[in-house]
C-alpha positions as CSV (number, residue, x, y, z in Angstrom):
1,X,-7.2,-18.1,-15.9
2,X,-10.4,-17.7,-14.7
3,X,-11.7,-13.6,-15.0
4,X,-12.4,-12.3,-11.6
5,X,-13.8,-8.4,-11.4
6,X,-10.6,-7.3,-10.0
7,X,-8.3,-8.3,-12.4
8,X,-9.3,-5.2,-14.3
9,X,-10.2,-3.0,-10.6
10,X,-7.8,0.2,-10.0
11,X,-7.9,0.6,-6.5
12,X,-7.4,4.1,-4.6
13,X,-6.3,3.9,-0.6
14,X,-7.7,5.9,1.5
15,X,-6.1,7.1,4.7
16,X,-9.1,8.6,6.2
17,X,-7.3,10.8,9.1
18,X,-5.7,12.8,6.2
19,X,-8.2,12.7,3.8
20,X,-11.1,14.9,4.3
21,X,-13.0,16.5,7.3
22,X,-16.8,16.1,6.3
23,X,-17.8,18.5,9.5
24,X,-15.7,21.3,8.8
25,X,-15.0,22.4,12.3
26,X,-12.6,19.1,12.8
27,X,-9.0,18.5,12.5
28,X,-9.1,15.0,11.1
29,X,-10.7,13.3,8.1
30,X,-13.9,11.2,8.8
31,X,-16.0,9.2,6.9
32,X,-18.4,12.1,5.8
33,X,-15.4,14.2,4.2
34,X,-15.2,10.5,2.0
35,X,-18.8,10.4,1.1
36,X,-18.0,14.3,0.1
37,X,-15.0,13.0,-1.9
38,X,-16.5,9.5,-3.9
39,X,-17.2,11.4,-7.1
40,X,-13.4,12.7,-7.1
41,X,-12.2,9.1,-7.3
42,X,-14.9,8.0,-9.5
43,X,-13.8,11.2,-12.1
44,X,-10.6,9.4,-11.5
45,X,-11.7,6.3,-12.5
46,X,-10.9,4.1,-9.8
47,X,-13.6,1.7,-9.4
48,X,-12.1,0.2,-5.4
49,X,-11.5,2.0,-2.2
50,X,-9.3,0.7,0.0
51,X,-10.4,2.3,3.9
52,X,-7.8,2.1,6.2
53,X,-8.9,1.5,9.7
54,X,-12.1,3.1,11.5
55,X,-12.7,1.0,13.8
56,X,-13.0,2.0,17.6
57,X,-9.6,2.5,18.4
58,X,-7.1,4.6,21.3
59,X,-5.2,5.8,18.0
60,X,-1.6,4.9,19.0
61,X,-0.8,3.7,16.3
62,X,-3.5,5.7,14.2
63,X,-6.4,2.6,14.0
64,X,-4.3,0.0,13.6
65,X,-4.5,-0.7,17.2
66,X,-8.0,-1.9,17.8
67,X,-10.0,-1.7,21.0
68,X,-13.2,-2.8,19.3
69,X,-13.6,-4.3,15.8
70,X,-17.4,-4.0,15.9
71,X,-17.6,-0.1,16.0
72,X,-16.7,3.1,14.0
73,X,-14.2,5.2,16.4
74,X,-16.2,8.2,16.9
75,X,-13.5,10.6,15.3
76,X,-14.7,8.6,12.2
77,X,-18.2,9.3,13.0
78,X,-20.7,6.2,13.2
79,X,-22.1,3.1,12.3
80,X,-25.3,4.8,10.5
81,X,-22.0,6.8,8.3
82,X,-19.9,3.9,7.1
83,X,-23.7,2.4,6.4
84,X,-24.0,5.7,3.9
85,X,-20.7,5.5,2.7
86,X,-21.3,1.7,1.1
87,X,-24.9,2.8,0.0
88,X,-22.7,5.8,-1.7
89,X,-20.4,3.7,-3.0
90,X,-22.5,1.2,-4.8
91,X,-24.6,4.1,-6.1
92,X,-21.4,4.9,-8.0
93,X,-20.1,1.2,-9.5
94,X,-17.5,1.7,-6.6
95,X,-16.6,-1.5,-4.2
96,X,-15.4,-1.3,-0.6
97,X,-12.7,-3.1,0.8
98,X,-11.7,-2.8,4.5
99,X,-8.9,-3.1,6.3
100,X,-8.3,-6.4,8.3
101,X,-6.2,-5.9,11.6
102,X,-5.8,-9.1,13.4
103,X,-2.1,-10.1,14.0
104,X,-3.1,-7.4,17.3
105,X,-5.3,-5.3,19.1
106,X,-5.2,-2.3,21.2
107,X,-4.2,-3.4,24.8
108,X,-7.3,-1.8,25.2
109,X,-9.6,-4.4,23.7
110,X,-11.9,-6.2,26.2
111,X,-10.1,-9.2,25.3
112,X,-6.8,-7.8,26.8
113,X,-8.2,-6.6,29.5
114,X,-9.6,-9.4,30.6
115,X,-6.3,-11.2,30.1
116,X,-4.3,-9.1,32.6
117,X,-6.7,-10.2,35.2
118,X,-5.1,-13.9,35.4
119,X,-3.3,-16.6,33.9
120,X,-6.5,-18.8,33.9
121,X,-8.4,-15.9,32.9
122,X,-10.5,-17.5,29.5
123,X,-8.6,-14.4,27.8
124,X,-5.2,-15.0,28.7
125,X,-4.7,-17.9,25.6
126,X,-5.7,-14.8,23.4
127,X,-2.3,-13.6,23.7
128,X,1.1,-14.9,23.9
129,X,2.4,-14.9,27.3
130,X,6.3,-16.7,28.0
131,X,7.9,-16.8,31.6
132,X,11.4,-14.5,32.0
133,X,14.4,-16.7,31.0
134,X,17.5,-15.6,33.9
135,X,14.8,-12.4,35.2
136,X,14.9,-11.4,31.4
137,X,13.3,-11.8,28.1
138,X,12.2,-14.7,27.1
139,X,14.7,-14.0,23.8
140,X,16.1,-11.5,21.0
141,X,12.9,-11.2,19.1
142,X,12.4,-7.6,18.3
143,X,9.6,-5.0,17.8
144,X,9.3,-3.6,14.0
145,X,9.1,-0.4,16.0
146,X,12.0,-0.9,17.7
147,X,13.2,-2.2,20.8
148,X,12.6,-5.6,22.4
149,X,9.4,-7.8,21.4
150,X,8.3,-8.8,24.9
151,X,6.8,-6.5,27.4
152,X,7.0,-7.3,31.0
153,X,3.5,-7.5,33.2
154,X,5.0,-7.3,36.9
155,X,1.3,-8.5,38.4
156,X,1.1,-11.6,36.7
157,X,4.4,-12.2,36.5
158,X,5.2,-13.0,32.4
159,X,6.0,-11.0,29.0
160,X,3.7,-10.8,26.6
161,X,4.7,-10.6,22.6
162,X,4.0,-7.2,20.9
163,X,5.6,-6.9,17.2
164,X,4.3,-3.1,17.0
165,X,3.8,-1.1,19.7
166,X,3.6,-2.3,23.7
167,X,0.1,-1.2,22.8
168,X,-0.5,-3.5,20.6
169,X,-0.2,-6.7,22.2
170,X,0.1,-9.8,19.2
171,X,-2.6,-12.7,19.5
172,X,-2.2,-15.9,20.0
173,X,-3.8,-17.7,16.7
174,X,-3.0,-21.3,18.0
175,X,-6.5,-20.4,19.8
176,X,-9.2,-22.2,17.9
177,X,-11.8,-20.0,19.9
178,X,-9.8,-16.9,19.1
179,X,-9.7,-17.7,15.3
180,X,-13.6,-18.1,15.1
181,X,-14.2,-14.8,17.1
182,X,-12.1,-13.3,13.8
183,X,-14.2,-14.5,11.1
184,X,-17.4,-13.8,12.9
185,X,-16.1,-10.7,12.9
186,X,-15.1,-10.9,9.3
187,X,-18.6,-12.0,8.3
188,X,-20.5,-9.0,10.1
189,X,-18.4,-6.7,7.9
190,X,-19.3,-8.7,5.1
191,X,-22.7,-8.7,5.8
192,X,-22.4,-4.9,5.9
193,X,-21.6,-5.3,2.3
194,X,-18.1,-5.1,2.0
195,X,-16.0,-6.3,-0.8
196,X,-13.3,-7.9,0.8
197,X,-10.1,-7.0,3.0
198,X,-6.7,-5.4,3.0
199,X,-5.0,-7.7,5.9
200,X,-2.6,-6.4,7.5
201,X,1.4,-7.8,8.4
202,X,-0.9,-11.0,7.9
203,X,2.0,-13.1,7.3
204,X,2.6,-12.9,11.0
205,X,-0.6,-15.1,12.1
206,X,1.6,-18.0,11.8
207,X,4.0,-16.7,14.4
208,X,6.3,-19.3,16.1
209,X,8.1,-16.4,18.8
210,X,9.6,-19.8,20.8
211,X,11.8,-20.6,17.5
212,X,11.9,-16.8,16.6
213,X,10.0,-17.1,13.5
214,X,7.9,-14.0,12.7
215,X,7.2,-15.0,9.2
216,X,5.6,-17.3,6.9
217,X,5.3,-19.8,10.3
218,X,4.2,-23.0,9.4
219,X,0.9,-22.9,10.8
220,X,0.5,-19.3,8.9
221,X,-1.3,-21.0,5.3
222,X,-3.6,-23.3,7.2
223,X,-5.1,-20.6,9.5
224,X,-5.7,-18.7,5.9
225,X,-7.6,-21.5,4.0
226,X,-9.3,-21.7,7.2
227,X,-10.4,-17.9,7.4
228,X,-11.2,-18.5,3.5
229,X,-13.7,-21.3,4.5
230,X,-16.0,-19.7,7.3
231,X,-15.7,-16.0,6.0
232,X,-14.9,-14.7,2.1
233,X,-14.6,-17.9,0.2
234,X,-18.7,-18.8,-0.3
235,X,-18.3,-15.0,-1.6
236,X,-17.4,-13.0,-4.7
237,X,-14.7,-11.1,-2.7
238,X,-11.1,-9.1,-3.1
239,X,-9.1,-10.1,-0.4
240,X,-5.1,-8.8,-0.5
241,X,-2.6,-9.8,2.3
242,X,0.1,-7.1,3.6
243,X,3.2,-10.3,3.5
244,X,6.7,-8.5,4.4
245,X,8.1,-11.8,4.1
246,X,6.5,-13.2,0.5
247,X,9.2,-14.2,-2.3
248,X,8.3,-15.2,-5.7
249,X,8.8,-19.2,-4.8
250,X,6.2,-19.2,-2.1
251,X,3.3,-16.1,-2.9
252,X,1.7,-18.7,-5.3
253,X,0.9,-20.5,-2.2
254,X,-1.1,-17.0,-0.9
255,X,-3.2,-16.3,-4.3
256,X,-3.2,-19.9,-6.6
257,X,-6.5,-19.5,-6.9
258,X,-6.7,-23.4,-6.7
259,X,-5.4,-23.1,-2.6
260,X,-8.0,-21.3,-1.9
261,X,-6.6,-18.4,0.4
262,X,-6.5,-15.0,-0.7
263,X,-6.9,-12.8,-4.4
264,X,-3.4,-11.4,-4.1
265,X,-0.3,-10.2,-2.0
266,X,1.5,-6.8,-1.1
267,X,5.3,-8.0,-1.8
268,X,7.6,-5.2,-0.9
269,X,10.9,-7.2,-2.4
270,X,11.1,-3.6,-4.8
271,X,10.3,-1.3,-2.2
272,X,13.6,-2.3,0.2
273,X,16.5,-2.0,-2.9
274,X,17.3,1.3,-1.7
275,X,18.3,-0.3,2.1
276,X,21.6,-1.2,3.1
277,X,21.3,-5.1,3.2
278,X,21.7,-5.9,6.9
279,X,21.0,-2.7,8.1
280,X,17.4,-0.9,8.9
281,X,15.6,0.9,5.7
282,X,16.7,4.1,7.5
283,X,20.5,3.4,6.0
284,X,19.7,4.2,2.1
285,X,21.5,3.6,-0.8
286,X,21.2,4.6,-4.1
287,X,18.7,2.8,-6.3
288,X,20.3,0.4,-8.9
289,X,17.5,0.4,-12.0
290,X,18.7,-3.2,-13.0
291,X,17.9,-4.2,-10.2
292,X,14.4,-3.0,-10.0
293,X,14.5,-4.5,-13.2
294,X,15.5,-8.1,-12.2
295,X,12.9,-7.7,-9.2
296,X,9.7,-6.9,-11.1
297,X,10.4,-9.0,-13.9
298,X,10.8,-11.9,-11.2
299,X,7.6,-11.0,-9.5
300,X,5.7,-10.8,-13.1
301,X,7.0,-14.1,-14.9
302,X,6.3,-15.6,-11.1
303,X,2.8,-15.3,-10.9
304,X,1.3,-14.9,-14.5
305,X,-0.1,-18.2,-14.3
306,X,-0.5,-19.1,-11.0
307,X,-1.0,-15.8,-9.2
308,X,-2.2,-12.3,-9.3
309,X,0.3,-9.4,-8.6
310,X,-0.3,-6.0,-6.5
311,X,1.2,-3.4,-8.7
312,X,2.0,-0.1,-5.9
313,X,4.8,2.5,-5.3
314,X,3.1,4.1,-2.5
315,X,0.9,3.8,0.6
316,X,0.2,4.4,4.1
317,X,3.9,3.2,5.4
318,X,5.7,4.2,2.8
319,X,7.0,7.5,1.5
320,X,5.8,9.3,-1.3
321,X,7.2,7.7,-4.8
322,X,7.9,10.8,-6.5
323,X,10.5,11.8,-3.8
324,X,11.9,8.7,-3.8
325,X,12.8,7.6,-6.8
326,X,11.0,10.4,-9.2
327,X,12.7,14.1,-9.2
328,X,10.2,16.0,-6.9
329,X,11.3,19.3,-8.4
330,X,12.2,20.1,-12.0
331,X,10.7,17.2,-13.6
332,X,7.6,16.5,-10.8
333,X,5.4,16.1,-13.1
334,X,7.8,13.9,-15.9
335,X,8.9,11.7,-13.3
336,X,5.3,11.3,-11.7
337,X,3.9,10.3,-15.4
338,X,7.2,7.9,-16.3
339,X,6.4,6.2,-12.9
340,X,2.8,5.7,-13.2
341,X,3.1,4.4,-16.7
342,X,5.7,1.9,-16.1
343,X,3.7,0.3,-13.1
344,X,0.1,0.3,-14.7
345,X,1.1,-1.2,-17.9
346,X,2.1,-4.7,-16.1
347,X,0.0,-7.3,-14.8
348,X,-1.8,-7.1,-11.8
349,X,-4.2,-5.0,-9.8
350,X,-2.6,-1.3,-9.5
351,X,-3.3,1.0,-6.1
352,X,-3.5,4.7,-5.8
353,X,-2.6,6.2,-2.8
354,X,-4.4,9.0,-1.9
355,X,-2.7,12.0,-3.5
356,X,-0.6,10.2,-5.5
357,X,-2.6,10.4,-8.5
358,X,-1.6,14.6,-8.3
359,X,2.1,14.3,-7.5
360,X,1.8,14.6,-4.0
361,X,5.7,14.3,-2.7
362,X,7.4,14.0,1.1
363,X,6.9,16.7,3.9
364,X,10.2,17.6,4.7
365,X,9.7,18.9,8.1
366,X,12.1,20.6,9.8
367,X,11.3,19.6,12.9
368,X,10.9,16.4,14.7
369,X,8.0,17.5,16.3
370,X,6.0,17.8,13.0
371,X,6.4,13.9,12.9
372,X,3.2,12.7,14.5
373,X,4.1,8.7,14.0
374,X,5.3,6.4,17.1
375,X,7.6,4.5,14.3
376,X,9.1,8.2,13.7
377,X,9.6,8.8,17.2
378,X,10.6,5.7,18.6
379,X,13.1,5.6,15.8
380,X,14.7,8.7,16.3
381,X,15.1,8.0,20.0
382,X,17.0,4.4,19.2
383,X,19.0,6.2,16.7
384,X,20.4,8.8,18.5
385,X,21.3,6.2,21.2
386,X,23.5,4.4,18.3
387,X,25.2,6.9,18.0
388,X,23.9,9.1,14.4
389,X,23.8,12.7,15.0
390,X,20.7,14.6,15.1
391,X,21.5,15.9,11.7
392,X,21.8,11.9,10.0
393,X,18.5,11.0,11.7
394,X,16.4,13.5,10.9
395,X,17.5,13.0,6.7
396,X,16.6,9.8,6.8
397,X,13.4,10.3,8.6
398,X,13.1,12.6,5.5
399,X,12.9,10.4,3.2
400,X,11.6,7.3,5.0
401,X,9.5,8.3,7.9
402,X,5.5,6.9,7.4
403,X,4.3,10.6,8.0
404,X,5.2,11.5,4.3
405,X,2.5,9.6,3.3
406,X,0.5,10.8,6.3
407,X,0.2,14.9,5.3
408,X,-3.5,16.0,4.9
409,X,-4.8,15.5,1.5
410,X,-4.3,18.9,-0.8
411,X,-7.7,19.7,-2.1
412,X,-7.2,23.3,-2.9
413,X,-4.6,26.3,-2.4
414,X,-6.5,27.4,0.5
415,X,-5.0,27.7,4.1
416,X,-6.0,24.7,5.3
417,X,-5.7,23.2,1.6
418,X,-9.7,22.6,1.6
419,X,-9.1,19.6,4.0
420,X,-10.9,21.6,6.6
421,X,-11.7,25.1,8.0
422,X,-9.6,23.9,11.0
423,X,-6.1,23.7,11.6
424,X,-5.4,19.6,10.5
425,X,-4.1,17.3,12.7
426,X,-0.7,17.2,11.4
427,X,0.8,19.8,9.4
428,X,0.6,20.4,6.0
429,X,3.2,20.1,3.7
430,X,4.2,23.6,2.1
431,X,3.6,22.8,-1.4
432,X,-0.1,22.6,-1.4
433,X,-0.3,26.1,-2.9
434,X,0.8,24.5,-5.7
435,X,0.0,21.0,-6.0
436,X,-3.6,20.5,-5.2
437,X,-6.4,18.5,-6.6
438,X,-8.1,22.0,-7.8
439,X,-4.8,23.1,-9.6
440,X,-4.7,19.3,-11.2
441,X,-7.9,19.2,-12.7
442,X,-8.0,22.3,-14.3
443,X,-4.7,21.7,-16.2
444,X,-5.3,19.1,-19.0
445,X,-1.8,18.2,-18.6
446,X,-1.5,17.0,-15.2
447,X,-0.1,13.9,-13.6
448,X,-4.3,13.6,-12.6
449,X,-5.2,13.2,-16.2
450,X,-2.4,11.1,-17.3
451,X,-3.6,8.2,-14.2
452,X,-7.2,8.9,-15.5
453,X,-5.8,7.7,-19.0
454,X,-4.1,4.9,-17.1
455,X,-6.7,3.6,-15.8
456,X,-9.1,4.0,-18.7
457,X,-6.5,2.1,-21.0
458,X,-6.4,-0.7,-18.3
459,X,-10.5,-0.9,-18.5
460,X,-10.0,-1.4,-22.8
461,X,-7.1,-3.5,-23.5
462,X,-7.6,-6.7,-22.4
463,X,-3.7,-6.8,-23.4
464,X,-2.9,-5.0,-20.1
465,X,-4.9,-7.1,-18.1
466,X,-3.8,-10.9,-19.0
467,X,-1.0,-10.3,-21.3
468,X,2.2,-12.5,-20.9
469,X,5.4,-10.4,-19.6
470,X,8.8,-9.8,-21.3
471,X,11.6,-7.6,-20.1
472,X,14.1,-6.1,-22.7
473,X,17.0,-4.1,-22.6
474,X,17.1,-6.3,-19.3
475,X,21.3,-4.4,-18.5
476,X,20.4,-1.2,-19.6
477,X,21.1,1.2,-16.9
478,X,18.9,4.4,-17.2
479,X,15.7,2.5,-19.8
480,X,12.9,0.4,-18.3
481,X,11.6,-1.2,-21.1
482,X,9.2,-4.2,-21.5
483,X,6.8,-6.3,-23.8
484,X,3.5,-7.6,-22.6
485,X,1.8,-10.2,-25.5
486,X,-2.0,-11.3,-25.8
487,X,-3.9,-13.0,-28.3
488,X,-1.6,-11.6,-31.1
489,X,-1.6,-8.0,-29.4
490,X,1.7,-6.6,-28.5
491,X,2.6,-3.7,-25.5
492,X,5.2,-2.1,-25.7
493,X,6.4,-0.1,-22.2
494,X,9.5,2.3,-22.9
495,X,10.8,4.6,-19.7
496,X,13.5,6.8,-19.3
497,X,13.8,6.3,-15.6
498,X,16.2,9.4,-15.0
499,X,16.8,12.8,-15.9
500,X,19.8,12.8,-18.4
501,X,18.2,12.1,-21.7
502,X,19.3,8.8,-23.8
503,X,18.9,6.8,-27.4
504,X,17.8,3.7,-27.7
505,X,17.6,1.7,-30.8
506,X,16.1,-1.8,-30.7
507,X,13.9,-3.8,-33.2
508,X,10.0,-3.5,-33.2
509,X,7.2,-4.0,-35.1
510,X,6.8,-1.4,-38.6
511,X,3.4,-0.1,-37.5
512,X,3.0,1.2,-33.6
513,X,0.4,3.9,-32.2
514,X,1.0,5.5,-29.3
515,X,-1.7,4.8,-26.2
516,X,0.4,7.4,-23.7
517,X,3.2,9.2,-23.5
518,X,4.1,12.1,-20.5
519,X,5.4,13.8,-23.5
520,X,3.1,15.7,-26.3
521,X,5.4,14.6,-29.1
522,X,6.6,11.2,-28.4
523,X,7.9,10.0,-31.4
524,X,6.5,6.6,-33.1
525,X,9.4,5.0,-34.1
526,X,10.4,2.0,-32.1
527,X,14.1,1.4,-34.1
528,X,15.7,5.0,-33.0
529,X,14.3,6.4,-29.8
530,X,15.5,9.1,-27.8
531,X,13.8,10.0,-24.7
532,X,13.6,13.1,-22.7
533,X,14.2,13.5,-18.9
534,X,11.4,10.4,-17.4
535,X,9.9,9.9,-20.6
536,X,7.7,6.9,-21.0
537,X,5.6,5.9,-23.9
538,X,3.3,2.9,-24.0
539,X,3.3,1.5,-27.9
540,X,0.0,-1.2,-29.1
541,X,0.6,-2.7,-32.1
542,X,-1.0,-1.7,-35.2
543,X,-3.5,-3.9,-36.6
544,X,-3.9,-3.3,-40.9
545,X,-3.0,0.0,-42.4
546,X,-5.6,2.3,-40.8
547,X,-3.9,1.5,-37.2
548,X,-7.2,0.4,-35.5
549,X,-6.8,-2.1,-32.9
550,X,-9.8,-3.5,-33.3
């Protein structure tokens, strides 16, 4: 495998709404509050932002419905800020990557506009436009937000496709013109001196809606090599695609680095084993560990040749890991350790999400109205229409809704936890009095320092990095354990994925040393382990009877 500089990156998201308020007199985070912030994540040790949207933007759907790709939106502040902010970041060793929106815009978007004026309007092949089939929808495809796909435009007399929001009409990448108009854009941002892209849901570029295929379409890898052509591929770039619809036989065909496409792929196979097959991820079910199990082990043996893996629990859309599958109470802090050590000791690229790295955990809310998200609302309304009580829809927006991940950043105990002197734009969650980035980093034993470790481990052992994947104890039900083997160098990854303690006893090598544990005490031995409620230890193999690796 050829060494690229972000096989040993740790990248931290930032959502910059919730993040920081640089002019303390605003309710939302802006681009000033993350200058403010860079040497936080660089203490961290994270050496990759990812920036979730700032371009110009109506905020439906929180930037992710674009009205112009070629501005700051001014909440964000300007141009002459996102300048400073990569000037900042290279100051620090830290890389940029932005996020890449282009399966839609905002139906604000000149482009849009413009197409609403007439079918022969130059605009109108921007889009995808169908005629009503018997005065109704052209068919069943449906919006990821709920509802029908197709939105009816009574002056021109056709639907137009929206996967998202009505606001966020799809485009039409069949359009050669359209394409090009992307990667110019692309290339301005690179030009800026960007590092490359998060690109968002874009598996659904290769959209066929007449044979109701949202996914993997067959024009969809094409259109990619394409992009890779006249935009990142003459440059030394990250480039990760958001793919909903990647399995393990065809994500080669995103990141081979011989296809020339993209560094990597978000596959969210792990994150969906606590859904109800056939029903919405609203209807949980209890997670089954050997499943997880099979699933990561499938995604690791998959790719370790012929591929490069995202490693992430949490982000912008999801809800906050620790809740989920940790034990955001008693063992917070356990279960916050076990789960970052079991995830950065595989292969691939790991992601922080902003607050993640202190234990951060879901809102909560009481009320519906505390849920600023259109997903979370438009949700709520289709759910109640299906008949699940009040009580049954707001538990699962609980522990599902997009907003848990969406609460303003926890600097500090303060009112406003330090995000801001104002009142935020969505409420905080009522734990920031105790878990806040000051409280973290003046604790020695805090999840903070344990990712720091992480992270520093992952920067080391070249074992980490490149090393070959095993799983053992594959039908265990409570112990996620696994090998990783390099150039004679053996990892050992041992978690207790659950509160109830539990022994263990499988062969390993005489001599071990221990690189991390969540526990102070963790014992060496290999043969005879018991483990504590979420313990995890991460074992290197001695080398001669000192125990130095090298």
């Amino acid at each position: 495998m050829i060494k690229k500089w972000w096989h040993t990156s740790v990248i931290y998201q930032i959502y910059p709404k919730s993040f920081k308020a640089g002019r303390p007199d605003t309710s939302i985070g802006d681009l000033k509050g993350v200058i403010q912030k860079l040497d936080y994540i660089k203490r961290l040790g994270a050496d990759v932002i990812w920036l979730c949207p700032v371009y110009q933007s109506p905020q439906i759907d929180n930037g992710y419905d674009i009205s112009d790709y070629y501005s700051i939106s001014p909440e964000y502040g300007t141009m002459e800020d996102f300048e400073q902010l990569i000037e900042a970041c290279k100051n620090r060793g830290i890389r940029l990557i932005m996020d890449l929106v282009v399966n839609h815009t905002s139906d604000q978007h000149h482009w849009f506009q413009q197409a609403l004026q007439a079918k022969d309007n130059p605009f109108r092949d921007y889009y995808i436009w169908r005629d009503p089939i018997k005065g109704g929808v052209p068919n069943e495809l449906q919006s990821n937000f709920g509802g029908a796909a197709w939105k009816w435009h009574a002056e021109t007399d056709q639907y137009y496709l929206h996967f998202y929001s009505d606001a966020q009409p799809d485009l039409n990448w069949s359009n050669q013109k359209l394409r090009h108009d992307i990667y110019d854009m692309m290339n301005f941002w690179i030009d800026k001196g960007v590092s490359g892209f998060r690109m968002d849901v874009i598996d659904l570029i290769g959209k066929d809606p007449d044979h109701q295929i949202k996914e993997n379409g067959p024009m969809l890898h094409p259109y990619l090599q394409e992009m890779y052509e006249h935009t990142f591929g003459s440059h030394d770039l990250l480039t990760v695609g958001e793919t909903w619809g990647a399995t393990p036989e065809n994500a080669p065909l995103y990141s081979d680095p011989e296809r020339q496409e993209l560094s990597m792929v978000f596959q969210f196979e792990h994150l969906q084993l606590d859904k109800i097959p056939g029903k919405q991820r609203w209807d949980v079910q209890p997670l089954v560990l050997t499943e997880l199990k099979r699933v990561l082990n499938t995604w690791q043996t998959a790719l370790h040749s012929n591929g490069w893996n995202s490693l992430f629990w949490n982000n912008h859309d999801l809800p906050r890991i620790v809740s989920r599958w940790g034990n955001d109470q008693e063992f917070r802090v356990e279960s916050a350790k076990m789960l970052a050590t079991l995830l950065h000791g595989m292969q691939g690229t790991p992601y922080i999400y902003q607050g993640e790295e202190i234990g951060m955990t879901n809102a909560a809310y009481a009320s519906l109205a505390d849920y600023k998200d259109i997903e979370t609302q438009n949700i709520y309304r289709e759910r109640i229409k299906k008949g699940f009580s009040h009580e049954q829809t707001m538990a699962a927006i609980r522990l599902k809704a997009r907003d848990n991940a969406r609460t303003p950043m926890q600097w500090n105990r303060d009112r406003h936890a330090g995000f801001s002197d104002a009142t935020p734009w969505m409420k905080l969650n009522e734990n920031h009095e105790d878990i806040n980035v000051e409280q973290a980093l003046h604790d020695p034993d805090s999840i903070f320092y344990h990712y720091q470790a992480l992270i520093a481990l992952r920067k080391k052992h070249d074992v980490l990095v490149y090393g070959s994947f095993r799983l053992i104890l594959e039908q265990h039900e409570q112990v996620f354990a696994y090998e990783r083997h390099f150039q004679g160098k053996t990892l050992v990854v041992v978690c207790n994925f659950y509160e109830q303690p539990v022994s263990i006893v499988f062969p390993g090598a005489e001599k071990r040393i221990i690189l991390s544990s969540n526990y102070k005490d963790s014992s060496v031995e290999l043969e005879d382990v018991y483990l504590r409620p979420y313990e995890a230890i991460m074992y290197l193999e001695k080398r001669g009877e000192s125990g130095n690796e090298d």
